[in-house]
SEDO-482112 format. One line per 3 residues: number of its first residue (from 1); their letters; for each residue y, z negated, x negated of C-alpha. Coordinates in steps of 0.05 Angstrom, whole numbers, plus 5000, padded with zeros to 4 digits. Layout:
% SEDO-482112
NUM	A	Y:Z:X | ...
//
This chain:
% SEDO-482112
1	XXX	8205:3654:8342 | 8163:3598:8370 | 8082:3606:8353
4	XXX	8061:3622:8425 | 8117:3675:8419 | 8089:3708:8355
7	XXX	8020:3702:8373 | 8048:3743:8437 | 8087:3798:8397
10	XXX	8021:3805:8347 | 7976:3816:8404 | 8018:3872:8437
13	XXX	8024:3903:8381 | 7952:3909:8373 | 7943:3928:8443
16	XXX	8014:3969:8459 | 8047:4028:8430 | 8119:4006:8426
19	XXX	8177:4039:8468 | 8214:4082:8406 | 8284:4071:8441
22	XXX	8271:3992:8466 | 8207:3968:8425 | 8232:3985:8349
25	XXX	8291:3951:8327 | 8345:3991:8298 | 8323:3956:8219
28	XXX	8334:3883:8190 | 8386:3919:8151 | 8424:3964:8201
31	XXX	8472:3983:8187 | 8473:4004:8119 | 8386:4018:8127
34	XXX	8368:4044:8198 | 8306:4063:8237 | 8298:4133:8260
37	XXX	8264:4162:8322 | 8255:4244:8296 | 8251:4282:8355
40	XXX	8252:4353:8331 | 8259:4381:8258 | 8292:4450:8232
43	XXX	8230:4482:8256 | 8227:4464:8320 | 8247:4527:8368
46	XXX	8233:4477:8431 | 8285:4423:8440 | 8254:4357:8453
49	XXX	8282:4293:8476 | 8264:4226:8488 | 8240:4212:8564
52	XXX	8269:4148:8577 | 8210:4118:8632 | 8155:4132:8594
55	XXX	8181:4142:8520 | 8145:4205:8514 | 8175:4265:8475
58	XXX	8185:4313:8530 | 8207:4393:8537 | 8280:4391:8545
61	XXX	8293:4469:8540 | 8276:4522:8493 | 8322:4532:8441
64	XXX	8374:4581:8469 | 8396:4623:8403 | 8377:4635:8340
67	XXX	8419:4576:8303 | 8364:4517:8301 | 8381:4443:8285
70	XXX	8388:4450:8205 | 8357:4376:8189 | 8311:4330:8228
73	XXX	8341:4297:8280 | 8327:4236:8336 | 8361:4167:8343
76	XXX	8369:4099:8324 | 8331:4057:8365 | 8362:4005:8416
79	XXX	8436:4034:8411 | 8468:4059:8468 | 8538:4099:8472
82	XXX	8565:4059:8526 | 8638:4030:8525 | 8648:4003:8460
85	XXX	8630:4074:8438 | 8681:4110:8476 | 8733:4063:8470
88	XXX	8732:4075:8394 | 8727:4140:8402 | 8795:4135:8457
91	XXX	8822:4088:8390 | 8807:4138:8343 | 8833:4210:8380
94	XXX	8883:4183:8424 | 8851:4211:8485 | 8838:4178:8556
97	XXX	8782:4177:8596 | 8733:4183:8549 | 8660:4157:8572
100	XXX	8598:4141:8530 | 8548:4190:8537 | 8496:4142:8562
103	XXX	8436:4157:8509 | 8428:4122:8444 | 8465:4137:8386
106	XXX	8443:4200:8348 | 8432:4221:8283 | 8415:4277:8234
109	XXX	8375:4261:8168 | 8385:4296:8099 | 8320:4308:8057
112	XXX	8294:4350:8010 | 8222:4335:8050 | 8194:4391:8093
115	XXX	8172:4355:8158 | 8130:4393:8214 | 8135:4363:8275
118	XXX	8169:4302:8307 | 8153:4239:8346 | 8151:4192:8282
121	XXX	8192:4139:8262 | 8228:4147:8185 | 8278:4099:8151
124	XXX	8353:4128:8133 | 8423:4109:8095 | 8476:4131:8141
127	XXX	8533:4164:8102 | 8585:4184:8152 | 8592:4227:8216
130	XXX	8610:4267:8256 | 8658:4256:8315 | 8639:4296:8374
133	XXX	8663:4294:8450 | 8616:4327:8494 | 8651:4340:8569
136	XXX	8698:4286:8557 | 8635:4241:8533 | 8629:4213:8471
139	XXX	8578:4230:8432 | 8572:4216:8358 | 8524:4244:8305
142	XXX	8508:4197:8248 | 8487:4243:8189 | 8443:4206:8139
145	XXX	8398:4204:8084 | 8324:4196:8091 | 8311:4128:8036
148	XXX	8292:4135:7972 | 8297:4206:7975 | 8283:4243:7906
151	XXX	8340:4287:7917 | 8392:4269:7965 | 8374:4186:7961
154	XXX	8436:4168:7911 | 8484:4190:7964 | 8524:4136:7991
157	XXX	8584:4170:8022 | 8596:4237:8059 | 8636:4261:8005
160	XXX	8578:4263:7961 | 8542:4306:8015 | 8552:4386:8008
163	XXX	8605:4414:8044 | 8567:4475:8068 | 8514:4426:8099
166	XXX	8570:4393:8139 | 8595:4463:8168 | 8522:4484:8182
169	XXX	8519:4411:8219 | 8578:4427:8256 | 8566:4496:8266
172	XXX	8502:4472:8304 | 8532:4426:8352 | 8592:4469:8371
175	XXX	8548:4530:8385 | 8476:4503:8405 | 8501:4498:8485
178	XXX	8546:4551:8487 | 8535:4619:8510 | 8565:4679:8475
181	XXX	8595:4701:8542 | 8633:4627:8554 | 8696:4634:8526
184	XXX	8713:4560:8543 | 8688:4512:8495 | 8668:4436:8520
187	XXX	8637:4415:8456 | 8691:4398:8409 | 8685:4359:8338
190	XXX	8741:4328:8327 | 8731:4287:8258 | 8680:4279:8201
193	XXX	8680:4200:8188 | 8654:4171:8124 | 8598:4116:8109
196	XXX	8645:4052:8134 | 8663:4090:8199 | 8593:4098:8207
199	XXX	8572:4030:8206 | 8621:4014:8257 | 8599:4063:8302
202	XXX	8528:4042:8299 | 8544:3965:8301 | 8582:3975:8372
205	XXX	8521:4023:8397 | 8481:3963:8384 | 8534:3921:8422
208	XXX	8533:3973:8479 | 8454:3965:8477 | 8456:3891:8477
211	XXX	8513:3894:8543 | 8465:3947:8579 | 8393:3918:8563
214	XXX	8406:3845:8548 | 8383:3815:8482 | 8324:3852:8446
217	XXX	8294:3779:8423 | 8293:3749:8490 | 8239:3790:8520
220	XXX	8177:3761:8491 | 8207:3694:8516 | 8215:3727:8588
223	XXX	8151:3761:8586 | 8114:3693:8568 | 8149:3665:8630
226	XXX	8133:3721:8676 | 8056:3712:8658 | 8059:3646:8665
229	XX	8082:3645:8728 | 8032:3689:8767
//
């Protein structure tokens, strides 16, 4: 990065929040060491979600039963489940058709921590997985462990993790949409992937950001040209 350029990037950074989906990276060392965006912990009876303009938390809906998201949960920042998501995930199941969901990648953290609210950013180790297809959209859940965490931080794969934490995962995101009356089910699971899977997944998200939004470390450069051009 050229001087002018860093002088730039130091100055909005004293004067700018930064976008938590477009302004953090996803970590020097993704994938094996990823940024998190939390947008709602196990407390949480509200679902919250990013709102993309503004990058806000904003009311999505109230949680609609009594099962509530068993670990904190948000994304890694600039990923995006565009094509190279869903084509692995056509690679992977054998289905057709099979879109990215359009939102970046998500992912559930494992911690021994109590945390109270959301909207803060947290470094994770993603483990594994879990392969989900949302109305024929693909829509993965990275499941990770917050760093250096006293209990959970030697886990490297999701075979270390405990299998009843997996079900409750899964349990969650088969059920959290569905209404007791809809006997149809359009939230399916379909695998539980390990730490290398994982990596892959989040390197092609980061892909599918880079083909949507253009290169992360070209806007400063753009910016400067805008401003001087005015």
């Amino acid at each position: 990065m050229s001087n002018n350029a860093s002088d730039l990037s130091d100055l909005f950074s004293l004067m700018f929040q930064a976008h938590p989906w477009h302004g953090v990276s996803a970590g020097v060392d993704a994938p094996e060491l990823v940024n998190v965006f939390v947008e709602i912990v196990p407390n949480d009876n509200i679902k919250y979600e990013l709102d993309k303009p503004s990058g806000r938390l904003r009311v999505d809906r109230p949680q609609r039963f009594s099962s509530l998201c068993p670990l904190p949960y948000g994304f890694i920042p600039q990923t995006f489940c565009g094509d190279s998501i869903a084509e692995f995930c056509m690679e992977k199941t054998g289905r057709m058709g099979i879109k990215g969901d359009g939102d970046p990648l998500d992912i559930c953290v494992l911690t021994e921590t109590t945390m109270m609210h959301g909207n803060f950013l947290l470094k994770a180790k993603p483990i594994g997985g879990l392969r989900m297809i949302d109305k024929n959209e693909a829509d993965d859940k990275i499941i990770a462990i917050l760093y250096d965490d006293v209990t959970f931080g030697s886990f490297e794969d999701i075979a270390d993790c405990p299998p009843g934490q997996i079900e409750r995962l899964r349990h969650y995101f088969l059920t959290y949409k569905q209404l007791p009356t809809e006997s149809e089910r359009f939230v399916e699971i379909t695998d539980v992937y390990g730490r290398d899977e994982a990596h892959s997944v989040i390197r092609r998200s980061q892909d599918d950001y880079r083909a949507a939004f253009g290169e992360p470390e070209a806007r400063l450069g753009e910016l400067k040209r805008l401003l001087q051009a005015r």
